[in-house]
DRENPA-3360 file (N, C-alpha, C; in nm, 2 decimals, always signed):
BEGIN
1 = XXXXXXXX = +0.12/+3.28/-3.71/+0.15/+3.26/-3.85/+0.31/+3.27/-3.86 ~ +0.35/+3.19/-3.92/+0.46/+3.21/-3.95/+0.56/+3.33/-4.04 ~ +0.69/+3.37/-4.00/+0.74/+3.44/-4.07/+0.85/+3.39/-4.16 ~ +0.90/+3.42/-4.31/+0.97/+3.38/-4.35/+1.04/+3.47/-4.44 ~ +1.04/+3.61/-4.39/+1.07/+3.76/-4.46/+1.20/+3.76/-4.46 ~ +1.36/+3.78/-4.55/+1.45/+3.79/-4.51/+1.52/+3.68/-4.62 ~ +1.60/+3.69/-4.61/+1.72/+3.58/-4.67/+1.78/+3.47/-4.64 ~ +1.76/+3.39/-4.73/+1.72/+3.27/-4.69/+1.89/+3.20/-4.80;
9 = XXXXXXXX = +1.97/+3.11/-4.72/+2.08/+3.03/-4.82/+2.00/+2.88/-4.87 ~ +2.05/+2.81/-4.94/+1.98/+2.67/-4.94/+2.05/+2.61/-5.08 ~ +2.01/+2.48/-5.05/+2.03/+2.38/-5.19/+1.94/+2.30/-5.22 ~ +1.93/+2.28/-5.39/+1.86/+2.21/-5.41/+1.92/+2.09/-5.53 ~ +1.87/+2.00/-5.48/+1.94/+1.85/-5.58/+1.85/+1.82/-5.71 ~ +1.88/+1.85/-5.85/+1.88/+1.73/-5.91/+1.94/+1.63/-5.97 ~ +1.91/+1.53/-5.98/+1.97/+1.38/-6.08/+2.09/+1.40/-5.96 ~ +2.05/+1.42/-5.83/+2.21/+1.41/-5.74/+2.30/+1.52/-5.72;
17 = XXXXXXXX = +2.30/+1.59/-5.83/+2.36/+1.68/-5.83/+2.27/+1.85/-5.76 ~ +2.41/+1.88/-5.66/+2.36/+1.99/-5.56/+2.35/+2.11/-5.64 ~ +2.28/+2.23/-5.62/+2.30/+2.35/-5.72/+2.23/+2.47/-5.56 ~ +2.37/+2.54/-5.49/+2.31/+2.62/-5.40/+2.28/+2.75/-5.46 ~ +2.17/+2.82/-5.37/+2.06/+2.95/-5.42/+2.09/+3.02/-5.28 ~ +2.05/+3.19/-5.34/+2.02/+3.27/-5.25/+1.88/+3.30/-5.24 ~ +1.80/+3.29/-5.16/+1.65/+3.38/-5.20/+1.60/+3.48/-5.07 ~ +1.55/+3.61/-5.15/+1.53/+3.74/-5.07/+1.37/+3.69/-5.08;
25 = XXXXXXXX = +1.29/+3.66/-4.95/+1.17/+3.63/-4.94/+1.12/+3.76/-4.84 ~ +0.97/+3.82/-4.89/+0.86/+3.89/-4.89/+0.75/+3.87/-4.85 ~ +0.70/+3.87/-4.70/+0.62/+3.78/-4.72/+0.50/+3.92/-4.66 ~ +0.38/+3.89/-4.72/+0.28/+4.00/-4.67/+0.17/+3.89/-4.64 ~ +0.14/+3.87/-4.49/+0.02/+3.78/-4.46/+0.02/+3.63/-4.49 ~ -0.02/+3.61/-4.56/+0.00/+3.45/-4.66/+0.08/+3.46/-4.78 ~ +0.07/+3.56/-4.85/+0.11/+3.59/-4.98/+0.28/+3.61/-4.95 ~ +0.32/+3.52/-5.07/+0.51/+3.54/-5.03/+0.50/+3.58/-5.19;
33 = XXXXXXXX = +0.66/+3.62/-5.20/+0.68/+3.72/-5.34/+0.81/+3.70/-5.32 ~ +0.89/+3.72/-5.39/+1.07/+3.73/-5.37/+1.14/+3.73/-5.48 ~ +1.27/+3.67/-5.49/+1.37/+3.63/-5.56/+1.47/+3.56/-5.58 ~ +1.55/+3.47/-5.61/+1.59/+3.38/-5.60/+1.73/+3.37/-5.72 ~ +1.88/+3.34/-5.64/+1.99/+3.39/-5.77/+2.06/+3.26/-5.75 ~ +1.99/+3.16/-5.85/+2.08/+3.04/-5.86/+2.24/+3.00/-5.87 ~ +2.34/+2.96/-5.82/+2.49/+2.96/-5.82/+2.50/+2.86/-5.92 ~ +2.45/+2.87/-6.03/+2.47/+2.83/-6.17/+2.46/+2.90/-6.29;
41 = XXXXXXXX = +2.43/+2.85/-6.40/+2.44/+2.94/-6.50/+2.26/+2.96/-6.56 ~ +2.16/+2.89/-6.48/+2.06/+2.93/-6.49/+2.01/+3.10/-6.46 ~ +2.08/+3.13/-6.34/+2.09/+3.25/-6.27/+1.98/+3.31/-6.17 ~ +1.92/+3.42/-6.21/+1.82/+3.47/-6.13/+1.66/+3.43/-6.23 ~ +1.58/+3.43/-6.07/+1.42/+3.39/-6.10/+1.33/+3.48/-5.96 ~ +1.22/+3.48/-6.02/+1.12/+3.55/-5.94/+1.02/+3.40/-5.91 ~ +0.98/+3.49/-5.76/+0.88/+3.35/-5.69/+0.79/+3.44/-5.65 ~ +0.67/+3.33/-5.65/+0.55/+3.38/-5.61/+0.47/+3.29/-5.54;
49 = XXXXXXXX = +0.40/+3.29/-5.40/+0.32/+3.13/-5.34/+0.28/+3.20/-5.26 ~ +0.29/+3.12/-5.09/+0.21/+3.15/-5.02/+0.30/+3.07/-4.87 ~ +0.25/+3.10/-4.79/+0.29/+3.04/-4.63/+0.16/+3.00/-4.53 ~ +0.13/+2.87/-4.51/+0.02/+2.84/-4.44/+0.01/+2.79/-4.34 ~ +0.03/+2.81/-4.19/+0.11/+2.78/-4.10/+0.24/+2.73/-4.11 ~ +0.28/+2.62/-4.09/+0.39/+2.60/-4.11/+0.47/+2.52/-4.28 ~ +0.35/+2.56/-4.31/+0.37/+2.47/-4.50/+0.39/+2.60/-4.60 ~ +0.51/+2.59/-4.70/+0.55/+2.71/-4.77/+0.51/+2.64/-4.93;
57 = XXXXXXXX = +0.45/+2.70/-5.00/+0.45/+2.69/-5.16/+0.50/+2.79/-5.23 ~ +0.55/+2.80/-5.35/+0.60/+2.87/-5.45/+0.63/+2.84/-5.59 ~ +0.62/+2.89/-5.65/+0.69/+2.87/-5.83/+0.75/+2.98/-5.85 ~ +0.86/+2.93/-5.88/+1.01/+2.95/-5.97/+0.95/+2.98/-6.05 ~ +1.00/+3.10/-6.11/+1.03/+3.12/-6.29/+1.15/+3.23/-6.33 ~ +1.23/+3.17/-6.39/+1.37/+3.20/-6.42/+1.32/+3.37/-6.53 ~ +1.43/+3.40/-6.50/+1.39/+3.54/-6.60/+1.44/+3.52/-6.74 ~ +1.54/+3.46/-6.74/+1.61/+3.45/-6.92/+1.62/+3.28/-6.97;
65 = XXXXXXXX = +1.67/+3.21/-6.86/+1.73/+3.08/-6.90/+1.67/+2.96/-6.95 ~ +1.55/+2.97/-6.86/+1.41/+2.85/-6.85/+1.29/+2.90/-6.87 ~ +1.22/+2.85/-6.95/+1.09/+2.92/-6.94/+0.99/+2.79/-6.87 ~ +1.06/+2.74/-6.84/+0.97/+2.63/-6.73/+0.94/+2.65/-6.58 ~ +0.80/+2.69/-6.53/+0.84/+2.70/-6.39/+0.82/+2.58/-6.30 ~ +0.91/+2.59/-6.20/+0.93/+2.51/-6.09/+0.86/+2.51/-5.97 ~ +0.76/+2.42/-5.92/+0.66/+2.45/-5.80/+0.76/+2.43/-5.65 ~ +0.79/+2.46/-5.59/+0.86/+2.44/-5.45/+0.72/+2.37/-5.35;
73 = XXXXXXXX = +0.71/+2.29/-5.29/+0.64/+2.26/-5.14/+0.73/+2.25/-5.02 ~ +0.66/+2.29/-4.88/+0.79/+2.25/-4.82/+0.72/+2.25/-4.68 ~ +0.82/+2.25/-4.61/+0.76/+2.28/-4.45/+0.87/+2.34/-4.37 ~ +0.86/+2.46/-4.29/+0.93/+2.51/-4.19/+0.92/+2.47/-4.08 ~ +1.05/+2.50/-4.04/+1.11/+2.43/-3.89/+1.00/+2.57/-3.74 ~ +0.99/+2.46/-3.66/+0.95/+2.51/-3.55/+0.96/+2.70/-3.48 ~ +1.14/+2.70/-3.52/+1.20/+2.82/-3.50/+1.23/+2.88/-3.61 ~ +1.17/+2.85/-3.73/+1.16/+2.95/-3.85/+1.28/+2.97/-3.93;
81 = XXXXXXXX = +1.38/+2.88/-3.87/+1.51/+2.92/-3.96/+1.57/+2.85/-4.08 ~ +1.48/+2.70/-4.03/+1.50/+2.61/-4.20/+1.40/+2.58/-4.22 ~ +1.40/+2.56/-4.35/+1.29/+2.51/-4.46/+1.32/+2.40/-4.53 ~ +1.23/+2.29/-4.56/+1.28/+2.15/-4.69/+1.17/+2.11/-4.73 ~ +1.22/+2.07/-4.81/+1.08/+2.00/-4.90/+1.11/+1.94/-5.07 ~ +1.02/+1.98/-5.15/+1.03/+1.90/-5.28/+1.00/+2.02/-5.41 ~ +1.09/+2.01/-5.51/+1.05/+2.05/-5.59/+1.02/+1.97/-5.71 ~ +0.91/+2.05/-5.81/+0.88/+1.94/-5.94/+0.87/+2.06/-6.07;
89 = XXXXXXXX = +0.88/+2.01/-6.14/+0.88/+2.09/-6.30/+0.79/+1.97/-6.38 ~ +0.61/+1.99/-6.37/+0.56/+1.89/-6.43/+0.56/+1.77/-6.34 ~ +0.56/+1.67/-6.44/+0.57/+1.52/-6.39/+0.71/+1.44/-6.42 ~ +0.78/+1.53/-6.52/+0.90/+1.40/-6.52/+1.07/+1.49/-6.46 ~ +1.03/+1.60/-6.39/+1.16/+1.64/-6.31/+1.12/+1.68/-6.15 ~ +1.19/+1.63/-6.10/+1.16/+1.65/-5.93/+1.30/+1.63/-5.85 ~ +1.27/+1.68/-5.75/+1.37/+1.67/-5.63/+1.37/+1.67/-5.53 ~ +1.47/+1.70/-5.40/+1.47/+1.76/-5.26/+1.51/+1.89/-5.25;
97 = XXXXXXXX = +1.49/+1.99/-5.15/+1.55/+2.15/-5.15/+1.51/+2.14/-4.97 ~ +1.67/+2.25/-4.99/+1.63/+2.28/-4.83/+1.68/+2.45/-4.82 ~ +1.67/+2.51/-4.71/+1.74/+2.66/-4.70/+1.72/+2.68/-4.56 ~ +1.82/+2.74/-4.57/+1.85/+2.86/-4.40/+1.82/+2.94/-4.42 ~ +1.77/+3.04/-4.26/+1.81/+3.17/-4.26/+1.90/+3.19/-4.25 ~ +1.97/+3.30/-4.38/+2.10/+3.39/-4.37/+2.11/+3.50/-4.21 ~ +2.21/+3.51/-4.19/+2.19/+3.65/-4.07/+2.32/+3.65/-4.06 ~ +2.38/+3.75/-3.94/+2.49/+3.84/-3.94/+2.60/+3.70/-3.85;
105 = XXXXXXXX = +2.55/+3.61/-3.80/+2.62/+3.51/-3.74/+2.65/+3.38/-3.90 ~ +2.64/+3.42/-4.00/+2.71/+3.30/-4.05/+2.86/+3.30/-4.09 ~ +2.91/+3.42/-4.08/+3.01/+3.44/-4.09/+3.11/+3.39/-3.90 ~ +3.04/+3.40/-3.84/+3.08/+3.33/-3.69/+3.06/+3.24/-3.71 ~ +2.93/+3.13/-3.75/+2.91/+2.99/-3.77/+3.04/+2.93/-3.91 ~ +3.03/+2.97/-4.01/+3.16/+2.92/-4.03/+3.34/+2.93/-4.00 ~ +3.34/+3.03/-3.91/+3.48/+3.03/-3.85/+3.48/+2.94/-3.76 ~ +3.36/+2.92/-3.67/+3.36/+2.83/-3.58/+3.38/+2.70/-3.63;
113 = XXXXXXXX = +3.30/+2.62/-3.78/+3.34/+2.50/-3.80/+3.45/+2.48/-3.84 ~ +3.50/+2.63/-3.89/+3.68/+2.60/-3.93/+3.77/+2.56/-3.82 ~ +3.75/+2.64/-3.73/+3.82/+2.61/-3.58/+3.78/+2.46/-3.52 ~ +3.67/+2.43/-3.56/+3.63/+2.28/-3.51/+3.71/+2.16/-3.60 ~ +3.71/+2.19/-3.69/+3.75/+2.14/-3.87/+3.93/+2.12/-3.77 ~ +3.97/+2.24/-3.75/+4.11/+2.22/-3.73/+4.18/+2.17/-3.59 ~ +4.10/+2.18/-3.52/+4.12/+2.07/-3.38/+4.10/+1.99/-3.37 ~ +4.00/+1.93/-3.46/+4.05/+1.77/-3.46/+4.13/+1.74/-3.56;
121 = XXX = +4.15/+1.79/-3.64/+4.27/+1.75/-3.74/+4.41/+1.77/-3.66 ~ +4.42/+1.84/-3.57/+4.51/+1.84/-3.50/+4.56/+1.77/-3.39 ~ +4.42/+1.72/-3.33/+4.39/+1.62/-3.22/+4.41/+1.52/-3.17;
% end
């Protein structure tokens, strides 16, 4: 079974426009639980779904901003570190979303694209 416990970075698109999230995911068996702190003015939301081999479900529901919840579907990567898939609100809002696992190397994985970033600008 898959695990997906831990902290997770990601973005999600609508109308084109990117909106990236943190989410602290819980997962006990199939049952996932968590939280999620939008980098907009929507802000934080609680989730609730499930994990079924390699396919993740959930709904979004914002604590003050929206009272609409959002269903997430998705599917995890092989080695458990990304996730993508689709979200919907109903039938007339939808999109794409994707997320990483956060961990103690993103702070080396961005210095490293900076240093990459800068040798060929140099190059």
């Amino acid at each position: 079974m898959a695990d997906v416990n831990g902290t997770w970075l990601g973005t999600y698109w609508q109308q084109g426009i990117p909106s990236r999230f943190e989410a602290v995911l819980v997962q006990s068996g199939k049952t996932l639980s968590g939280s999620i702190l939008d980098d907009n003015y929507l802000g934080e939301a609680h989730l609730n779904g499930e994990v079924i081999g390699q396919q993740i479900s959930f709904t979004k529901s914002y604590l003050i901003t929206s009272p609409a919840p959002i269903k997430y579907t998705g599917t995890l990567s092989d080695n458990e570190d990304y996730m993508q898939g689709r979200w919907n609100i109903g039938r007339r809002h939808s999109g794409t979303w994707e997320a990483r696992r956060s961990g103690d190397n993103l702070m080396a994985d961005l210095q490293a694209r900076l240093k990459d970033q800068t040798s060929l600008s140099n190059g």
